[in-house]
C-alpha positions as CSV (number, residue, x, y, z in Angstrom):
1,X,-97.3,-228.9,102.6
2,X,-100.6,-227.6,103.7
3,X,-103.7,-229.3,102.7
4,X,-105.2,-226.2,101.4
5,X,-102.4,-225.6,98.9
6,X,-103.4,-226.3,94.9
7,X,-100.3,-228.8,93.3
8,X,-99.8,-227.9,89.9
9,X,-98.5,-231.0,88.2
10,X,-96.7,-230.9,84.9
11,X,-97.0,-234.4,83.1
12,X,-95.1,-234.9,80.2
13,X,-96.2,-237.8,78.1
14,X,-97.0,-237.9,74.3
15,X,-99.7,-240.2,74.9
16,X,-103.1,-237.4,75.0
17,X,-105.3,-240.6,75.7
18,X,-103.1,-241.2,78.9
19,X,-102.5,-237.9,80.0
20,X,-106.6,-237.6,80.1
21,X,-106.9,-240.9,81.9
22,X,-104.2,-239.1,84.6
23,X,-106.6,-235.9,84.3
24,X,-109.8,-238.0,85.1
25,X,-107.8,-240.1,88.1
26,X,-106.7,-236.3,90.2
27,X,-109.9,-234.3,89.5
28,X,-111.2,-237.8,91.9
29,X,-109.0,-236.8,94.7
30,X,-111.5,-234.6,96.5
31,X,-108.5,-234.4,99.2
32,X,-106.3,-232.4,97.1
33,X,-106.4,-229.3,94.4
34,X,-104.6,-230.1,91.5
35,X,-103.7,-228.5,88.4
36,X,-102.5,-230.4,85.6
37,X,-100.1,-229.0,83.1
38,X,-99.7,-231.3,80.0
39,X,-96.5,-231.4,77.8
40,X,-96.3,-233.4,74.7
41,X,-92.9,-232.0,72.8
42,X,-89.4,-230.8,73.8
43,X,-90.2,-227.0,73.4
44,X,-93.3,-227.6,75.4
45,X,-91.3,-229.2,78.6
46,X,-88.4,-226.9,78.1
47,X,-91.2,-223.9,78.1
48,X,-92.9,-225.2,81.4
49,X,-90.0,-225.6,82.7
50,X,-88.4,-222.5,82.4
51,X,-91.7,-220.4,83.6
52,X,-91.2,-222.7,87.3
53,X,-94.1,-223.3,89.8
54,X,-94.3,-227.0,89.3
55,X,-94.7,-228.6,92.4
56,X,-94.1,-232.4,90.4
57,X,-93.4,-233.6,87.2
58,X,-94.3,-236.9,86.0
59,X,-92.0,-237.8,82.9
60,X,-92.5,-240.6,80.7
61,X,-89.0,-242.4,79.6
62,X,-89.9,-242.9,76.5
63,X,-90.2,-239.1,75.1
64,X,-89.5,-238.4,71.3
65,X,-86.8,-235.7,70.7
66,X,-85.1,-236.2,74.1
67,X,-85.7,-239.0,76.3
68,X,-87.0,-239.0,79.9
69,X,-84.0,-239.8,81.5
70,X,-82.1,-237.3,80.0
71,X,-85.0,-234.5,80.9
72,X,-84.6,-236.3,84.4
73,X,-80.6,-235.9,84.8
74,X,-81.0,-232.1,83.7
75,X,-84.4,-231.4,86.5
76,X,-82.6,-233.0,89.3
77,X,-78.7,-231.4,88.4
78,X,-81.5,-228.0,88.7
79,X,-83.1,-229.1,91.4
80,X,-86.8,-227.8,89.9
81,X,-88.9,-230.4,91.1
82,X,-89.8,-234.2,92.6
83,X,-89.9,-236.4,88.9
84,X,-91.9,-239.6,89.1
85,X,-91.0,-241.7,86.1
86,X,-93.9,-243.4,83.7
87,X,-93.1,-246.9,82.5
88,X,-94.4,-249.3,79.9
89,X,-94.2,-252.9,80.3
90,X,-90.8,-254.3,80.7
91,X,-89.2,-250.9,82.1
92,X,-88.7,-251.4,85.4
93,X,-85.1,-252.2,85.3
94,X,-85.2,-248.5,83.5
95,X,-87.2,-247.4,85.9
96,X,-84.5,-248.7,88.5
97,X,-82.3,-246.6,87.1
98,X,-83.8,-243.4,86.8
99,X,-84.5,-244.0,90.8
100,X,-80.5,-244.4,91.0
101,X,-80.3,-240.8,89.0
102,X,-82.7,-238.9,91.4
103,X,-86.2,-239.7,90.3
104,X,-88.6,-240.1,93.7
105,X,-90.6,-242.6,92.5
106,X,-92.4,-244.7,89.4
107,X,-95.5,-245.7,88.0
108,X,-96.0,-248.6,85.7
109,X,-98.5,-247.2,83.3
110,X,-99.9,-250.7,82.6
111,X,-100.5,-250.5,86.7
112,X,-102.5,-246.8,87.1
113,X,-105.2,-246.2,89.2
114,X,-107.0,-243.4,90.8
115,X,-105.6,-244.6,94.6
116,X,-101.9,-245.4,92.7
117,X,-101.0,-242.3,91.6
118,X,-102.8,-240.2,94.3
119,X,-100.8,-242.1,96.9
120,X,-97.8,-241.7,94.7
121,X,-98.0,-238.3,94.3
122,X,-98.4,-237.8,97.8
123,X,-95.4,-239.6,98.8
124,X,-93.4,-238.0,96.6
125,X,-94.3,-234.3,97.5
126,X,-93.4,-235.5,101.4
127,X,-90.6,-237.2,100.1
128,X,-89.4,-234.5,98.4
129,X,-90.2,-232.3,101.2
130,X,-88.1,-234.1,103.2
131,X,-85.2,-234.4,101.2
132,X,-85.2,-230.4,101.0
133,X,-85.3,-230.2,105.3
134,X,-82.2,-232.8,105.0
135,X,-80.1,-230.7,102.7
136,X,-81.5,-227.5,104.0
137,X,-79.9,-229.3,108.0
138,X,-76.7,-230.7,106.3
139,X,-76.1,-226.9,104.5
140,X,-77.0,-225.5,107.5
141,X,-74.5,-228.2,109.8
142,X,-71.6,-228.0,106.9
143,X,-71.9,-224.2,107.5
144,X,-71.4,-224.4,111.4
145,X,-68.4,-226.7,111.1
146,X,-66.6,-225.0,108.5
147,X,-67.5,-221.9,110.6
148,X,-66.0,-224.1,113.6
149,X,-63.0,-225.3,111.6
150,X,-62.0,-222.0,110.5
151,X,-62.4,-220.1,113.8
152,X,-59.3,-218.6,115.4
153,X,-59.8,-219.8,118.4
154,X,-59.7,-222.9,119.5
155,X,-62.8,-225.0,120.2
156,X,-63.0,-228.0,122.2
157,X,-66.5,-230.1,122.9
158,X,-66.1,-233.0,125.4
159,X,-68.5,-235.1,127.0
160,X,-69.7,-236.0,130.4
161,X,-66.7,-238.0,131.1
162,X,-64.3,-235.5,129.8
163,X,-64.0,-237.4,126.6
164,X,-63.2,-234.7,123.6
165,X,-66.1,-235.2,121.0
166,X,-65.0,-232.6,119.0
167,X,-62.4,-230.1,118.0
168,X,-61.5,-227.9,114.8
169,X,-57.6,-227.2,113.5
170,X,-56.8,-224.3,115.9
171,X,-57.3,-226.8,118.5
172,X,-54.6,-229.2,116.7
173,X,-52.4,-225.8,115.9
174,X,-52.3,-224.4,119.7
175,X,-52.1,-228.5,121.4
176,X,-49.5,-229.9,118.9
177,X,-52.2,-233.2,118.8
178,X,-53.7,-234.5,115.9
179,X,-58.0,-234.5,115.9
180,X,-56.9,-238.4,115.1
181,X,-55.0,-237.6,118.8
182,X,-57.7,-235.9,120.5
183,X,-61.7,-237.5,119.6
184,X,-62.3,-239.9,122.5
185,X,-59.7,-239.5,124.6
186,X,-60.0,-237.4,128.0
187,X,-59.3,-233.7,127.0
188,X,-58.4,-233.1,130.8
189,X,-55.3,-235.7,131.0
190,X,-54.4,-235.2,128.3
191,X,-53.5,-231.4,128.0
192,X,-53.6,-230.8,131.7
193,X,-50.7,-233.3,133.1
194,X,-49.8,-231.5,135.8
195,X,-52.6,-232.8,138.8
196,X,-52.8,-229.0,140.6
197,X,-53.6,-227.4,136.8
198,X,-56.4,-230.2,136.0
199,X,-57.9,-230.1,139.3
200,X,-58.3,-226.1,139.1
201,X,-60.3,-227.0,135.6
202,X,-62.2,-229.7,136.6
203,X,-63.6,-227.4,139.4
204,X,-64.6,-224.8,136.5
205,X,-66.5,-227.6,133.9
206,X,-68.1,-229.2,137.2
207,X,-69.8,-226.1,138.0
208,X,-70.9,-225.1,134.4
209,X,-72.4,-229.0,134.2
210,X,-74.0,-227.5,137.9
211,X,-75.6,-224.7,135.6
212,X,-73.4,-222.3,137.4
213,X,-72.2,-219.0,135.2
214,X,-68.3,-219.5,135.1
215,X,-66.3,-216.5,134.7
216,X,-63.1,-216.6,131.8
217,X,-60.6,-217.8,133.4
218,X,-57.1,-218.6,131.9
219,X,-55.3,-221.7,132.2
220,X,-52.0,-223.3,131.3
221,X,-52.1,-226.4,128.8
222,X,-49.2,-228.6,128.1
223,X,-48.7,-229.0,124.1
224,X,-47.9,-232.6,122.5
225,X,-44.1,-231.5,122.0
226,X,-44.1,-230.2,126.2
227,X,-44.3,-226.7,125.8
228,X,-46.8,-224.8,127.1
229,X,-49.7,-221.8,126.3
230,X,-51.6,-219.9,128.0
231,X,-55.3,-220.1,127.1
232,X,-58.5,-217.7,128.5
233,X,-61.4,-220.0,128.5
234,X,-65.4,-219.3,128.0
235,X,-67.5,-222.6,128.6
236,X,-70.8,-223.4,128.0
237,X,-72.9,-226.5,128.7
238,X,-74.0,-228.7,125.6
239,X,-77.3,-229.6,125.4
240,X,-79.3,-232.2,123.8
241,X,-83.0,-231.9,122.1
242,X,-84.5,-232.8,125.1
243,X,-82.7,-230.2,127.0
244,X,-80.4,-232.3,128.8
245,X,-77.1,-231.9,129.6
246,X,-74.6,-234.2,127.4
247,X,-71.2,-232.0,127.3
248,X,-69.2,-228.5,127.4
249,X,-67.9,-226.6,124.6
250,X,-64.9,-224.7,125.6
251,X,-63.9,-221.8,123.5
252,X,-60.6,-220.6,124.2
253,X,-58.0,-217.6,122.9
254,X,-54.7,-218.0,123.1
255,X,-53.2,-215.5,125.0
256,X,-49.6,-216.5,125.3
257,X,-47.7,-214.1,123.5
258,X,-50.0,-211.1,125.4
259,X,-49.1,-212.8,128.6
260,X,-45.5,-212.7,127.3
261,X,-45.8,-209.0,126.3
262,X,-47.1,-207.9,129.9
263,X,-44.5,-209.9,131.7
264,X,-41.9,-208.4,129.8
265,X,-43.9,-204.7,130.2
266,X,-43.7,-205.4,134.0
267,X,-40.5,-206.6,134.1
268,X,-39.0,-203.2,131.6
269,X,-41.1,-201.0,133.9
270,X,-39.4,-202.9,137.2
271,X,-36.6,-202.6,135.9
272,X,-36.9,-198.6,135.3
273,X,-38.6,-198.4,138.3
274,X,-35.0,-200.0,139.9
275,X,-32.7,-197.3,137.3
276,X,-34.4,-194.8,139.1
277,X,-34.2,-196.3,143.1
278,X,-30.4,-196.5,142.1
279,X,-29.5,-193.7,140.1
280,X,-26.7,-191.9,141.9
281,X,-28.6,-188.6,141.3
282,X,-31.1,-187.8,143.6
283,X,-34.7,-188.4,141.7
284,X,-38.3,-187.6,143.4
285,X,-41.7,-187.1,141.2
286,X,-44.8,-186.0,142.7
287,X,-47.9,-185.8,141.4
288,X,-50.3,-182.2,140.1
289,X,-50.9,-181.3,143.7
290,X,-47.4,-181.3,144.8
291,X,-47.8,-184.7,147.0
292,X,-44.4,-186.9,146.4
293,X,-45.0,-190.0,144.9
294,X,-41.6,-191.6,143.8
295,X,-38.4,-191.1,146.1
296,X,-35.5,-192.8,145.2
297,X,-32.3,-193.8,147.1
298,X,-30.1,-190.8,146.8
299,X,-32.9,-188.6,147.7
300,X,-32.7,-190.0,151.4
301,X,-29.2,-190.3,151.3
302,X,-29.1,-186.8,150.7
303,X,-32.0,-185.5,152.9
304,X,-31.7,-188.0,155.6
305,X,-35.4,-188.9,155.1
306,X,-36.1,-192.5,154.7
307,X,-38.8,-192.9,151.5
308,X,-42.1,-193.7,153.2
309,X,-41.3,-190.2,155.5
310,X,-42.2,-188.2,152.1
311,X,-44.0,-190.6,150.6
312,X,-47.5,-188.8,149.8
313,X,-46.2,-185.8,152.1
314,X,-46.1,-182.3,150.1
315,X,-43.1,-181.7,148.5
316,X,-43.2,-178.2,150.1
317,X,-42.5,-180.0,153.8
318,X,-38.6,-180.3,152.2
319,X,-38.0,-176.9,150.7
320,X,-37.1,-173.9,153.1
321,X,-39.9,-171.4,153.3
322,X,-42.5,-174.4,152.5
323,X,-42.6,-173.3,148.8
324,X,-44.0,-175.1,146.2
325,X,-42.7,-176.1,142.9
326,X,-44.2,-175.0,139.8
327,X,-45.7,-177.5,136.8
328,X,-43.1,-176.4,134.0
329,X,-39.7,-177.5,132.5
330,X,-36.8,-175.5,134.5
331,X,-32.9,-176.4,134.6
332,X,-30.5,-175.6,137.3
333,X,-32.3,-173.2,139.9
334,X,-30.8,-173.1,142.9
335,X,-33.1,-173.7,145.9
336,X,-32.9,-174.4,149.8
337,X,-34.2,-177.8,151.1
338,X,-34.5,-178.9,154.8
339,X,-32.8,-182.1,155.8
340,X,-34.1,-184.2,157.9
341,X,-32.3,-183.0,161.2
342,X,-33.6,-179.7,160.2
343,X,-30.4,-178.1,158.7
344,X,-30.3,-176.8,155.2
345,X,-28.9,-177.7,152.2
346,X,-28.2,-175.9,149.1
347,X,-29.5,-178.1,146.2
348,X,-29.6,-177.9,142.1
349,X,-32.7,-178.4,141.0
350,X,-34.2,-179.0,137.9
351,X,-38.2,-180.2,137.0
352,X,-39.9,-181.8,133.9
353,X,-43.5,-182.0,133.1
354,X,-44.2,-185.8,133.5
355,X,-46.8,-186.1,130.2
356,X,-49.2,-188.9,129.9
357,X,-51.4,-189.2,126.6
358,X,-50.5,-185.2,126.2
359,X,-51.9,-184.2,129.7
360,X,-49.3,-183.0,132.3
361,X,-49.7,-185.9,135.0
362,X,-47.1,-184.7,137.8
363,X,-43.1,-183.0,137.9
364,X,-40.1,-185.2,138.0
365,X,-37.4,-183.4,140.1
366,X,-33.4,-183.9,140.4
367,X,-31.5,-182.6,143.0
368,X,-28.1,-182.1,143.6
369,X,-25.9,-181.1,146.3
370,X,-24.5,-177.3,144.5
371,X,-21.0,-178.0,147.1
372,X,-20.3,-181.3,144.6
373,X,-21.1,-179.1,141.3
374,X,-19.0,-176.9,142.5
375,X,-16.2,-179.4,142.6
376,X,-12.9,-179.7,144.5
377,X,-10.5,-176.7,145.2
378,X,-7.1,-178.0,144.5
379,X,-4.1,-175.0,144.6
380,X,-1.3,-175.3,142.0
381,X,2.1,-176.5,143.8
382,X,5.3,-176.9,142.1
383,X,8.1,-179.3,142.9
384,X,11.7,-178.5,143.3
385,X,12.8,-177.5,140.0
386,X,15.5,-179.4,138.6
387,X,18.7,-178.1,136.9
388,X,18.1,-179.9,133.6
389,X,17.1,-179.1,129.9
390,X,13.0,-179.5,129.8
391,X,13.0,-182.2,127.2
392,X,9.6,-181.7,126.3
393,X,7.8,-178.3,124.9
394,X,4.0,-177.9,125.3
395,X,2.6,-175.0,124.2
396,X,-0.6,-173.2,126.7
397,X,-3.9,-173.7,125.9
398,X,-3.8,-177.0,124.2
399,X,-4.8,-180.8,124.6
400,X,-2.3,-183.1,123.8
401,X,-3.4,-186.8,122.8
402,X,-1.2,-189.8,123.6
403,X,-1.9,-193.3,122.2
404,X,-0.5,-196.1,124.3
405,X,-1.7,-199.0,126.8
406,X,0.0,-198.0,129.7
407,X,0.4,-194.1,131.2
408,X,4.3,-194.8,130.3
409,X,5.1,-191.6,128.0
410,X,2.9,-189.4,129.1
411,X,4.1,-189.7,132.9
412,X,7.4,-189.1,131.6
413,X,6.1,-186.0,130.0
414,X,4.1,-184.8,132.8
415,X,6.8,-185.1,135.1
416,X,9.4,-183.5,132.8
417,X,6.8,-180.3,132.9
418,X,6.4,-180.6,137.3
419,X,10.0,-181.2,137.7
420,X,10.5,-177.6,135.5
421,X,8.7,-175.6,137.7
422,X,4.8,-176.3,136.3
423,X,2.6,-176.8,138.8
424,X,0.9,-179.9,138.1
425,X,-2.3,-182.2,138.0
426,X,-2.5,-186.0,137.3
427,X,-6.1,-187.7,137.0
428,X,-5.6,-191.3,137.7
429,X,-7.3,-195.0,138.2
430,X,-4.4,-195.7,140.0
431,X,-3.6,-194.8,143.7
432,X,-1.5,-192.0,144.1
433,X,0.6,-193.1,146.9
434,X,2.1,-195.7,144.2
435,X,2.2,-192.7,141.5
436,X,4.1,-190.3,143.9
437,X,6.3,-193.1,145.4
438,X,7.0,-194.0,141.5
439,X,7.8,-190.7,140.1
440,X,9.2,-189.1,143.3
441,X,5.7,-186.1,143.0
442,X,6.1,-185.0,146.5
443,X,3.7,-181.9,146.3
444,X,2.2,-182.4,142.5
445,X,-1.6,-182.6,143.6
446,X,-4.0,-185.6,142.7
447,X,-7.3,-186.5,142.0
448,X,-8.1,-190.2,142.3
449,X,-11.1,-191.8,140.4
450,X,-13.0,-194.1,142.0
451,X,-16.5,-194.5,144.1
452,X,-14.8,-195.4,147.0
453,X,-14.3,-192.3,149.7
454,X,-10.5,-192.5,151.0
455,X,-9.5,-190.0,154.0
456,X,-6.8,-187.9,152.8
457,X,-7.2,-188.3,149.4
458,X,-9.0,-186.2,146.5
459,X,-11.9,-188.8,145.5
460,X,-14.0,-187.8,142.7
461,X,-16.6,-190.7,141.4
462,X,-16.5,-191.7,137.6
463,X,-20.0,-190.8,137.2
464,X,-19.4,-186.9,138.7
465,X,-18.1,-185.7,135.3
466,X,-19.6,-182.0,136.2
467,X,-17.6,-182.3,139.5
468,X,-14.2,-182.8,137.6
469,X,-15.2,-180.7,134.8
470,X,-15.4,-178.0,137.8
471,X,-12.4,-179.2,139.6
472,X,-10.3,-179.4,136.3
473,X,-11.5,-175.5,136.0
474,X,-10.6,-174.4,139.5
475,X,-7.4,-176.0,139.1
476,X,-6.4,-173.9,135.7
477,X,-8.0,-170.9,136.9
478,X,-5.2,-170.4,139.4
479,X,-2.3,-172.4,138.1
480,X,0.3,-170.1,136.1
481,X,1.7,-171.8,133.0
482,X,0.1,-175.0,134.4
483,X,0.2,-178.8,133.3
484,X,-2.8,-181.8,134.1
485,X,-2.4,-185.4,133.0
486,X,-5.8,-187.4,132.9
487,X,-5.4,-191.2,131.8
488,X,-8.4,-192.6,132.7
489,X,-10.6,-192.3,129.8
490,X,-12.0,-195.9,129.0
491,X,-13.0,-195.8,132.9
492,X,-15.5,-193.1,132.4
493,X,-16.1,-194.4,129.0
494,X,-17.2,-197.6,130.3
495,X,-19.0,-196.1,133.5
496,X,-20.6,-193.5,131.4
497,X,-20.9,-193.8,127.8
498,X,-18.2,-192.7,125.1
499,X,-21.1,-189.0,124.0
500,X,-21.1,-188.1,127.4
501,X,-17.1,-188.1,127.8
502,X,-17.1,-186.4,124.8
503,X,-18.8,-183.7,125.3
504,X,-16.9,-183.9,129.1
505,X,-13.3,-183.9,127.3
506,X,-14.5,-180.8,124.8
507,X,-15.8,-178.8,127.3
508,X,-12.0,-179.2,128.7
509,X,-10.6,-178.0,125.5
510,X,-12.8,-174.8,126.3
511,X,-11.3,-173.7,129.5
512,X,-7.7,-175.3,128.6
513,X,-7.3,-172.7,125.5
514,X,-8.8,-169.7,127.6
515,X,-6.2,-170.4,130.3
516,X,-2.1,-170.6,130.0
517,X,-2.1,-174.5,130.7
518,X,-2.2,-177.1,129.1
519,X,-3.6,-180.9,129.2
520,X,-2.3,-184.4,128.3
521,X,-5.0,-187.1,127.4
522,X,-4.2,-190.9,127.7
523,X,-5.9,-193.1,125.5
524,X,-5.3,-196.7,124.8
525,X,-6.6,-197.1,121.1
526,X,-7.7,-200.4,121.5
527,X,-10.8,-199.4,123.9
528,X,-12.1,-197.2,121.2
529,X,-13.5,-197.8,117.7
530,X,-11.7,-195.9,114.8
531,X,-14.6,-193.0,114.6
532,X,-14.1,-192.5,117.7
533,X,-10.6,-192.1,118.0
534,X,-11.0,-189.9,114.8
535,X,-13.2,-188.0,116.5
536,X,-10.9,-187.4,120.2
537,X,-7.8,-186.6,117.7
538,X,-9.7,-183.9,115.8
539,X,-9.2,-181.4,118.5
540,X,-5.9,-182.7,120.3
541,X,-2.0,-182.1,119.4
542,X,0.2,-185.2,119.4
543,X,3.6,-185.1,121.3
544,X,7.0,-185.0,119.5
């Protein structure tokens, strides 16, 4: 309150002789401006009241209409004003009370004087001053810890000797520990077990005691139940009025689940990184100025170079002529390449736009070797006919479909056709030299499925469906009223997907019913859901 500052006073008394005596007592108080508002009835108070200003009201108890503890209960609940009570004689145990209700102070009317009720007034305006900084500081520090105990992030003060002095409920959500768990003990030990982890941290709150500027750093805590988060940290030093240092407060995010995500991002895009080193086709991507960037395993395989040879290297330094490859989306062109020895290979090629946010970023090529598309040529041979009734009749240009665990009937149905004159073809899992021992095929030709490369033997990989498919398509193309048995469907099912087989076994049905062969499927009905047995039996015949 400044000295300067007229105190209007509202005094509400029915007594006009005593509210005079009060006048004459503060126009003495050279020291102070004050203006005295006088109030006899209830309207009167109520009116003063309501206009506001008052700096103090001094309220007698004994007020007709309503009393002076009841105007006092309604001034403090509206916080309007310091009220110093006026008592009679024998009222201070009344006066006690009102004190107890939020009255400042009293005056015992039989006790006035000019110095009393100066001095009173006085104290009471401080006092009341006072009690509006304390309420104004707890607001103020209710706000800051509900704005600290709602926070979602975790907030941890501790001391000087690494004692937690404070903490809020994301703290208690994230460590598993109750606050009842945390205040007083040492924060360090207690969610930093392992010795290596604490140290690290120690080393980090040392030098922000030091006044250093510590970095965010993230750090690994142990929860109350063992498990463990992963928590980026901000620190601050905690200082008192004095400005000396008395703590930290640690403010932490917990980044656990973002860590998770990332590890699991690096992780998916390791694991594509590894589809593409081992993809049996031959992969490389380079970036807008042609440079290679990404050479995979079958591309050295198949041009001799080892990776770190192209690596950054034009792509042009591998095609014949030195020619570049345009930025656009092209399918099966056929183009020279240069091996490493210097010969040259014909290859397949097709590019795609690599796009990143909608801008082209670089050209993902395939290559393939075109002698392998163009499969194996395999010419038609008949066995020695026999001199027996053919027992089964398959009419050209159809697929026949046979349903059973084992290749039992439909051998016996391919070698009635072969031992009729047909010239034959079996697709097998198994090896040949059994099948022809078995079924006494001394010339019947063969293709054998499997990865492995055997001399003397037609090998075709599961995975090289557009090799068979061309093999399958030589094969019919010169055979006369030929016959092919293929029984290894859940092999190239399993190695490559039951759409791509489809589409493998239709594109069969296509050159089988433009050719005057035919072709026996073997299917065990077990390896294949009922839709997708439906769907194989749609376009296939059964055998009588």
């Amino acid at each position: 309150m400044e000295e300067a500052k007229t105190i209007k006073i509202l005094i509400c008394d029915d007594d006009p002789a005593f509210c005079k005596l009060v006048r004459t007592y503060l126009r003495s108080a050279s020291e102070r401006e004050f203006v005295l508002l006088e109030a006899r009835r209830k309207v009167e108070i109520q009116d003063a009241l309501d206009k506001g200003g008052i700096d103090l009201i001094l309220m007698d108890i004994l007020m007709p209409e309503k009393s002076g503890m009841e105007w006092l209960e309604e001034i403090v609940k509206k916080k309007i004003a310091p009220v110093v009570m006026l008592t009679g004689f024998g009222s201070e145990e009344i006066a006690v009370q009102a004190l107890h209700k939020g009255a400042i102070d009293y005056i015992p009317k039989d006790h006035l004087s000019g110095d009393r009720i100066v001095g009173t007034i006085k104290a009471a305006l401080e006092a009341w001053k006072r009690k509006q900084m304390e309420a104004e500081i707890k607001k103020e520090k209710e706000f800051s810890e509900n704005l600290i105990e709602t926070a979602g992030v975790v907030i941890v003060g501790i001391d000087l000797d690494d004692n937690t002095i404070l903490c809020n409920t994301k703290t208690e959500e994230v460590t598993g520990y109750s606050k009842e768990e945390l205040i007083g003990k040492n924060w360090l030990k207690l969610v930093y077990p392992v010795a290596t982890r604490r140290e690290e941290v120690s080393k980090n709150l040392k030098s922000c005691l030091d006044g250093a500027q510590v970095k965010a750093y993230d750090a690994v805590i142990t929860r109350k139940d063992g498990g463990e988060r992963i928590l980026s940290w901000d620190t601050t030093s905690l200082k008192d009025a004095y400005g000396e240092t008395r703590g930290i407060l640690c403010i932490a995010q917990d980044i656990t689940e973002r860590k998770q995500l990332e590890q699991e991002l690096k992780e998916n895009r390791d694991y594509l990184e590894s589809l593409i080193q081992e993809s049996p086709t031959a992969i490389l991507s380079t970036n807008l100025s042609g440079n290679v960037v990404v050479v995979n395993k079958s591309v050295e395989k198949l041009l001799g170079y080892k990776g770190d040879a192209l690596m950054g290297k034009p792509v042009s330094m591998v095609i014949s002529g030195h020619g570049d490859l345009e930025i656009v989306d092209k399918k099966d062109f056929p183009l020279d390449f240069v091996k490493e020895d210097g010969s040259k290979i014909p290859l397949n090629v097709s590019t795609s736009v690599q796009q990143f946010k909608g801008e082209p970023r670089g050209l993902i090529v395939t290559l393939k070797d075109l002698s392998e598309l163009k499969g194996l040529f395999i010419t038609p041979v008949s066995e020695v006919v026999v001199e027996t009734e053919m027992k089964y009749r398959l009419e050209q240009g159809s697929m026949y479909l046979v349903e059973e665990e084992k290749p039992e009937k439909s051998f016996d149905v391919f070698v009635d056709s072969v031992k009729h004159g047909r010239p034959g073809l079996y697709i097998s899992r198994q090896n040949p030299a059994i099948v022809r021992e078995k079924y006494q095929l001394e010339k019947t030709p063969d293709i054998w499925l499997t990865r492995n490369k055997i001399p003397e033997e037609n090998c075709i990989g599961p995975d090289e469906l557009v090799k068979l498919y061309k093999t399958i398509e030589n094969f019919v193309g010169q055979a006369d009223d030929g016959v092919i048995l293929f029984e290894a469907v859940e092999y190239l099912v399993i190695q490559n997907g039951f759409q791509p087989v489809l589409k493998f076994i239709q594109s069969l049905n296509d050159v089988i019913m433009v050719h005057p062969s035919r072709l026996i499927v073997v299917v065990d009905p077990l390896t294949l859901d009922v839709r997708e047995m439906h769907i194989l039996k749609r376009d296939m015949k059964t055998i009588p």
